[in-house]
NUKOLTOR-330883 format. One record per atom (N, C-alpha, C): residue in one letter; x, y, z; chain; residue number from 0; atom name. Coordinates in steps of 0.2 Angstrom, whole numbers, plus 5000, padded with zeros to 4 digits. Example, Ala and Ser with C-alpha at 12.3 -4.5 7.8 and 13.67 -1.06 7.14 Angstrom:
- res/xx/yy/zz/chain/n/atom
- A/5066/4972/5039/A/0/N
- A/5062/4978/5039/A/0/CA
- A/5066/4984/5039/A/0/C
- S/5064/4989/5035/A/1/N
- S/5068/4995/5036/A/1/CA
- S/5064/5000/5039/A/1/C
END
This chain:
- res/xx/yy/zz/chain/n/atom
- X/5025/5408/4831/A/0/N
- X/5022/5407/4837/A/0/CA
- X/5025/5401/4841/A/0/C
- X/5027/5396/4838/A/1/N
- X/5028/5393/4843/A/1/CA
- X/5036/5394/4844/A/1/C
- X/5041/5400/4842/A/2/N
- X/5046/5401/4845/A/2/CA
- X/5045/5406/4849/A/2/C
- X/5039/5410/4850/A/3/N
- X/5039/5413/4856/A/3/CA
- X/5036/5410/4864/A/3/C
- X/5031/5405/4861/A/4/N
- X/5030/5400/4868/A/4/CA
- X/5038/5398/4868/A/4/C
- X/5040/5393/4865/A/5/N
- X/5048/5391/4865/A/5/CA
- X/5051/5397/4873/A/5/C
- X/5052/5404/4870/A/6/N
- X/5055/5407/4875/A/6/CA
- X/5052/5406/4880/A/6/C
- X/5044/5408/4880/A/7/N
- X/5039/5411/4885/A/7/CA
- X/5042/5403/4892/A/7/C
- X/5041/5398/4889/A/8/N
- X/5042/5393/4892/A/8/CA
- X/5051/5392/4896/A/8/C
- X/5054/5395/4893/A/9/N
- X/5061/5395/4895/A/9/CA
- X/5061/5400/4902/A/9/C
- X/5058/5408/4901/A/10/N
- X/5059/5412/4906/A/10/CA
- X/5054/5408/4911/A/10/C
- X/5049/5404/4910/A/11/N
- X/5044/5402/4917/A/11/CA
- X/5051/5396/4922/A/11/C
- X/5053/5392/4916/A/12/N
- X/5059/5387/4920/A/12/CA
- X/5064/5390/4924/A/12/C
- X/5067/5395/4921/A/13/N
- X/5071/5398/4923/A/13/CA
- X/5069/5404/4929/A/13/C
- X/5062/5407/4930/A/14/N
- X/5060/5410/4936/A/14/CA
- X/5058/5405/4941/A/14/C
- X/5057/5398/4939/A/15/N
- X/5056/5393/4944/A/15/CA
- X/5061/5391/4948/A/15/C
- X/5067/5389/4943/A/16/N
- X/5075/5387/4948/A/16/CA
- X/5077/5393/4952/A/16/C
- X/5075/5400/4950/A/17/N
- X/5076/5406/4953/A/17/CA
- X/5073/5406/4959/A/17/C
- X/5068/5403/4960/A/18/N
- X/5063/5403/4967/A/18/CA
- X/5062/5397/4970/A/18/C
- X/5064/5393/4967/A/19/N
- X/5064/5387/4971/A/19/CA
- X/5065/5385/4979/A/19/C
- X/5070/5388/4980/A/20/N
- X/5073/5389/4988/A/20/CA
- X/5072/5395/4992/A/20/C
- X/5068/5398/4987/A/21/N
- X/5068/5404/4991/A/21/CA
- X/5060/5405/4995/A/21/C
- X/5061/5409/5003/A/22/N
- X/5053/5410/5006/A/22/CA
- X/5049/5415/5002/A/22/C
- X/5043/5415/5003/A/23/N
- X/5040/5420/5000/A/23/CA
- X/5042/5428/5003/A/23/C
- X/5045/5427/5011/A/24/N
- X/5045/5432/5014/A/24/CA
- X/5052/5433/5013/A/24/C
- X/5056/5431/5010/A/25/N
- X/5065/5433/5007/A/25/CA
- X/5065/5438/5004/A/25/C
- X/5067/5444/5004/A/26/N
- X/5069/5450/5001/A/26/CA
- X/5075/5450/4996/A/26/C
- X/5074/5458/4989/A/27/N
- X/5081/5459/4987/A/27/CA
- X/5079/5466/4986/A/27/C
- X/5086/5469/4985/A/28/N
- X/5086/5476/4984/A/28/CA
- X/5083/5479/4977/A/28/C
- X/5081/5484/4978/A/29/N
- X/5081/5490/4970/A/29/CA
- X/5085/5492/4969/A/29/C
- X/5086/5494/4962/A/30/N
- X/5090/5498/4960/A/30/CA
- X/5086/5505/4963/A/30/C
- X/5092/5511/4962/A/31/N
- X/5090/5516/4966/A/31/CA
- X/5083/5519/4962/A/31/C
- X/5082/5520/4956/A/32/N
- X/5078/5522/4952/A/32/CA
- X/5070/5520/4954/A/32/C
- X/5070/5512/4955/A/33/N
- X/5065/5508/4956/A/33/CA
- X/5062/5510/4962/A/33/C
- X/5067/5511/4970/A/34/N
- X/5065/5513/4975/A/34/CA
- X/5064/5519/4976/A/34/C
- X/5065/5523/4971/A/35/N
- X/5063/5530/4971/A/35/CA
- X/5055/5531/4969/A/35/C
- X/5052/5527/4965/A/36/N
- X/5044/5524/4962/A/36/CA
- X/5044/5520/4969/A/36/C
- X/5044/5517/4969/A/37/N
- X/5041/5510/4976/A/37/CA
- X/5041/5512/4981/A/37/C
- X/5048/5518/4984/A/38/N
- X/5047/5520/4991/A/38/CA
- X/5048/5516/4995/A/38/C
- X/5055/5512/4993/A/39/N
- X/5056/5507/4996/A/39/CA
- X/5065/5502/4992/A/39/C
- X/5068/5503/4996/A/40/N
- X/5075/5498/4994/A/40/CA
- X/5073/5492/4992/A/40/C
- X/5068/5487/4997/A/41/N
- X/5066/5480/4995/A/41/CA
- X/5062/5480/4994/A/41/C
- X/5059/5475/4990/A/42/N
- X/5055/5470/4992/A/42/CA
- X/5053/5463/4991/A/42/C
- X/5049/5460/4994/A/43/N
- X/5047/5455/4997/A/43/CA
- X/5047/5448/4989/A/43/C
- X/5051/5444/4989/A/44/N
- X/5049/5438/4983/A/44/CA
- X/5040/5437/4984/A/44/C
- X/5037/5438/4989/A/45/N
- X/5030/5439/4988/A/45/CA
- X/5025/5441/4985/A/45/C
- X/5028/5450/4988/A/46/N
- X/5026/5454/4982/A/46/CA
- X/5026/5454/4974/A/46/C
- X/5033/5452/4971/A/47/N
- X/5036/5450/4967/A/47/CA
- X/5031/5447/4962/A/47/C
- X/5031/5440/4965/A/48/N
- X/5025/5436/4962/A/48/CA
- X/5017/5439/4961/A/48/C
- X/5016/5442/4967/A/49/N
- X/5009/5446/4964/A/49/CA
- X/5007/5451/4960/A/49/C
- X/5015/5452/4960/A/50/N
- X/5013/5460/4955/A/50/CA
- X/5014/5457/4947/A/50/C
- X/5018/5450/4949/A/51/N
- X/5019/5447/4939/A/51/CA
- X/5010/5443/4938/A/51/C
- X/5007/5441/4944/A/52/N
- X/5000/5440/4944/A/52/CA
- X/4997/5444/4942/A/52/C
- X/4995/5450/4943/A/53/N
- X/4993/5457/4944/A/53/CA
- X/4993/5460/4934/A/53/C
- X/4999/5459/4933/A/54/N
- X/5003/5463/4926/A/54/CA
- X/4998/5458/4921/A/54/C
- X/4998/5451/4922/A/55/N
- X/4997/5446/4917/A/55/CA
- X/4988/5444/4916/A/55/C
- X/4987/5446/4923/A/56/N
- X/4977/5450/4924/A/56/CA
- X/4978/5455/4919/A/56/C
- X/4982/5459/4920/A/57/N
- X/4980/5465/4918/A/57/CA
- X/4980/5465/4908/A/57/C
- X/4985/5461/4907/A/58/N
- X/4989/5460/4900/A/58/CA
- X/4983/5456/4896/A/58/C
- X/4979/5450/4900/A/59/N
- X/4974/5447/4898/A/59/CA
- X/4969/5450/4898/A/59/C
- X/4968/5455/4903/A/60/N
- X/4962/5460/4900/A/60/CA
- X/4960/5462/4893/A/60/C
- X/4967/5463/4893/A/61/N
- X/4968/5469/4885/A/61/CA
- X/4967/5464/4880/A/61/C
- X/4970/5459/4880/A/62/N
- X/4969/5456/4876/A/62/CA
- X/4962/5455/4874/A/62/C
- X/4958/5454/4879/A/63/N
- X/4950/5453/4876/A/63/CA
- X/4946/5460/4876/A/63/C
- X/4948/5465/4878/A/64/N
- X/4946/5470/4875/A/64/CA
- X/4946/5470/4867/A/64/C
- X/4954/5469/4866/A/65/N
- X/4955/5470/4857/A/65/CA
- X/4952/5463/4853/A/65/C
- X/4951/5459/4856/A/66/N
- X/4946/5453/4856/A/66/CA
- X/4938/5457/4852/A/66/C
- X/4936/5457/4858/A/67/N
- X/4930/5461/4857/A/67/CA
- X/4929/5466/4854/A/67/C
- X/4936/5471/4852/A/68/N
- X/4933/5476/4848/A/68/CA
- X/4934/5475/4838/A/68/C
- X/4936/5468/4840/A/69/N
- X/4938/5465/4833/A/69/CA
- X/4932/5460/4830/A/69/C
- X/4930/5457/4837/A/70/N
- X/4923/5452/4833/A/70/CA
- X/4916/5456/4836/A/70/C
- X/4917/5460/4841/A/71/N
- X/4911/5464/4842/A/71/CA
- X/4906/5459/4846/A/71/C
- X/4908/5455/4849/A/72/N
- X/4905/5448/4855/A/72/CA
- X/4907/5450/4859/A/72/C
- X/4904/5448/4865/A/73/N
- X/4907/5448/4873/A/73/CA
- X/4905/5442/4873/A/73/C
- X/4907/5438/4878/A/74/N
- X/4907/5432/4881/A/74/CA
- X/4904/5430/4889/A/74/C
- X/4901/5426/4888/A/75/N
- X/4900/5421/4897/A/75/CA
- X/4901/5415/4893/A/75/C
- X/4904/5414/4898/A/76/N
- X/4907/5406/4898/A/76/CA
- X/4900/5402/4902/A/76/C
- X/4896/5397/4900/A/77/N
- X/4894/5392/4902/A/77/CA
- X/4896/5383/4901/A/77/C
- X/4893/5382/4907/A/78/N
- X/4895/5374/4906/A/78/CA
- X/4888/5372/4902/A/78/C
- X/4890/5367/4898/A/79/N
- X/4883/5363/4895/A/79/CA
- X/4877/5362/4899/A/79/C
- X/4874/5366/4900/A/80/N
- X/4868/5363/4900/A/80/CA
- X/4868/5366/4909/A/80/C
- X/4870/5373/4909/A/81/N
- X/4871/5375/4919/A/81/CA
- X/4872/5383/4920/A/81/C
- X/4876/5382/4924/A/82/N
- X/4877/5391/4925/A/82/CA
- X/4884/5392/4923/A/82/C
- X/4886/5399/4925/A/83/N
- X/4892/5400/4922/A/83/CA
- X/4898/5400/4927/A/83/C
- X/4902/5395/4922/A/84/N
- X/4909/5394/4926/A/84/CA
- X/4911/5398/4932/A/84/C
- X/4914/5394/4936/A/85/N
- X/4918/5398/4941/A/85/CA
- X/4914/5394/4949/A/85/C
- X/4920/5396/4952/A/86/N
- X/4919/5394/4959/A/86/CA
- X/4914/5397/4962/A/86/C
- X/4911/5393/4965/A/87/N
- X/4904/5394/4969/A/87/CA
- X/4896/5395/4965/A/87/C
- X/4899/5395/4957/A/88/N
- X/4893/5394/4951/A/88/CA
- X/4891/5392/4947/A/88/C
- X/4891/5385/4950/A/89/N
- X/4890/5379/4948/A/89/CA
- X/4897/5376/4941/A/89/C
- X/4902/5380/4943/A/90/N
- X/4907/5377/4938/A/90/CA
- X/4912/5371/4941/A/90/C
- X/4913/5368/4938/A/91/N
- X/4918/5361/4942/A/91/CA
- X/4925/5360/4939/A/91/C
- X/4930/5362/4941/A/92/N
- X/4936/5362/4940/A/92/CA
- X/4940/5356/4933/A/92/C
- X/4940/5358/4929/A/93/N
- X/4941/5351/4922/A/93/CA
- X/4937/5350/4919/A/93/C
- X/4933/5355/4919/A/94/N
- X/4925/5353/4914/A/94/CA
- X/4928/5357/4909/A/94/C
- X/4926/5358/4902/A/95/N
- X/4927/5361/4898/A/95/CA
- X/4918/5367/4896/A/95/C
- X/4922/5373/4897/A/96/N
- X/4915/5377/4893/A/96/CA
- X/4913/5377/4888/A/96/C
- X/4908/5379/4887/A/97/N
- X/4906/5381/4880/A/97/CA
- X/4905/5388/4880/A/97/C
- X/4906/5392/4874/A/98/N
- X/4903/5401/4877/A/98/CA
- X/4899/5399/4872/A/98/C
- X/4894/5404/4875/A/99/N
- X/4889/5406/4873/A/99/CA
- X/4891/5414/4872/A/99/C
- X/4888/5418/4867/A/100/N
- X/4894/5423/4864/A/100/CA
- X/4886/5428/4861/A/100/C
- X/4887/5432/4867/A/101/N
- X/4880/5439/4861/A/101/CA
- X/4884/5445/4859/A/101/C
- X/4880/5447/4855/A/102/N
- X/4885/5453/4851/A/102/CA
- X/4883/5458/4855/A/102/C
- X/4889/5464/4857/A/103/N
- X/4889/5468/4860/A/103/CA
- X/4884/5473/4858/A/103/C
- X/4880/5477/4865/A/104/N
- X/4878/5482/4863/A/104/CA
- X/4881/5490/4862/A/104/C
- X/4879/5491/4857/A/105/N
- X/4884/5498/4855/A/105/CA
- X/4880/5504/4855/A/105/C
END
């Protein structure tokens, strides 16, 4: 594990130097293949970034799916003694949760 943070951390450093100077609204091309799927020769380092946002939602999901289908828990996250985390519900940004964890219904 901790040789593949090792890399994981490597490729974050090295997508940062990569965008560092670049605008969100800077373009680069596709290969012909990719714009054949996209429908499109470029796109945008904006899109870029939201679609690696979008991928690592998506990858985080699954994980807690297989989470779930391994301990049979689902999750809310709460704060000690309040509602459940998250902006605008009563969570505050650096507080640490607690879960509170009921077993799935099946």
């Amino acid at each position: 594990m901790p040789e593949a943070l090792a890399d994981w951390r490597a490729e974050v450093e090295q997508g940062r130097e990569l965008t560092a100077e670049a605008a969100p609204e800077d373009t680069g091309r596709l290969s012909g293949r990719a714009a054949a799927v996209f429908g499109s020769e470029t796109v945008s380092l904006r899109w870029i970034l939201v679609h690696l946002i979008e991928e690592c939602a998506c990858r985080s999901g699954h994980a807690d799916l297989l989470r779930e289908s391994i301990d049979g828990l689902t999750g809310v996250w709460r704060l000690p003694g309040g509602g459940p985390r998250g902006p605008g519900r009563g969570g505050r940004p650096g507080r640490r949760a607690a879960a509170v964890r009921r077993p799935r219904r099946r």
